[in-house]
N, C-alpha and C positions, 0 to 999 in steps of 0.2 A: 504494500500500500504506500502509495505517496503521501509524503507531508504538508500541510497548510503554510501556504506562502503567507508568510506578516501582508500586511497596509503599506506599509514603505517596500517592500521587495516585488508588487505589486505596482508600485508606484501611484498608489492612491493615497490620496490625506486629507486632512479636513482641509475646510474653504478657510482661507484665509480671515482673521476676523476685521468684520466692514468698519468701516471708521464712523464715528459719528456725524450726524447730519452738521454743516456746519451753522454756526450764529449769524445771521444777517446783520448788518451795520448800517442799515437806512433807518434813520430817523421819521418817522409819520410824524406832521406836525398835528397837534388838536385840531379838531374840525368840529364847527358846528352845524349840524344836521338838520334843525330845526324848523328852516322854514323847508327844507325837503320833505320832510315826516308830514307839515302842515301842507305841501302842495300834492304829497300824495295819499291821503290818508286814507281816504276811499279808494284804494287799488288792491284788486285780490290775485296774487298770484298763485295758482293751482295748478294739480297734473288732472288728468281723466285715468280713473280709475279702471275702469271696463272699455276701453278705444273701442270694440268688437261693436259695444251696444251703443255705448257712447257719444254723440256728435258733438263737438266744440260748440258750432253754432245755434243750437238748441238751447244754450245754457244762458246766452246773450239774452232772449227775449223771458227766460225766468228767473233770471237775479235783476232785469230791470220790475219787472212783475211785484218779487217779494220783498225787493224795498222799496217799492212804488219810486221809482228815479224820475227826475223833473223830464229828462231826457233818455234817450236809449246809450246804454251801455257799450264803449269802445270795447273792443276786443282786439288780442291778436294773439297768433298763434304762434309758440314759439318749437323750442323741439322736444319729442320724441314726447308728443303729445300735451307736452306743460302750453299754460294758455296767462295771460294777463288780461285781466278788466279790469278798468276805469269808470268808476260809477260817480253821478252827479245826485247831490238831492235836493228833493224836490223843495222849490219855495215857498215859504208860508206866509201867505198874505193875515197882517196885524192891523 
């Protein structure tokens, strides 16, 4: 019977070990977001669940629907089924 070759006789060895990820050195200055949050606050961005059953544009005339919107709801389609609306509401006369 033959003997069992080693790992090194073999010429097999463990992977090298990976270095760590390195530290970025870009400084982000603070940033205030605020009036963005305020100019978008009515935007829903979602995927579709079920695409098979699903249509995108279906969904456009029932979220203007269930929050009664002054106006019809932007939409647009982005990928791999995700979708953005832009809803307006409606104005209330005082």
């Amino acid at each position: 019977m033959t003997r069992k070759y080693t790992q090194a006789e073999k010429g097999k060895s463990l992977a090298p070990p990976t270095e760590p990820p390195r530290v970025g050195r870009v400084k982000v200055p603070e940033f205030d977001n605020s009036a963005l949050m305020k100019q978008h606050h009515l935007t829903i961005i979602g995927r579709l669940t079920n695409p098979k059953i699903q249509r995108l544009w279906s969904l456009l005339p029932f979220f203007s629907e269930h929050w009664k919107t002054s106006s019809p709801a932007v939409g647009a389609d982005l990928v791999k089924e995700h979708f953005s609306i832009l809803l307006r509401q409606k104005k209330t006369c005082s």
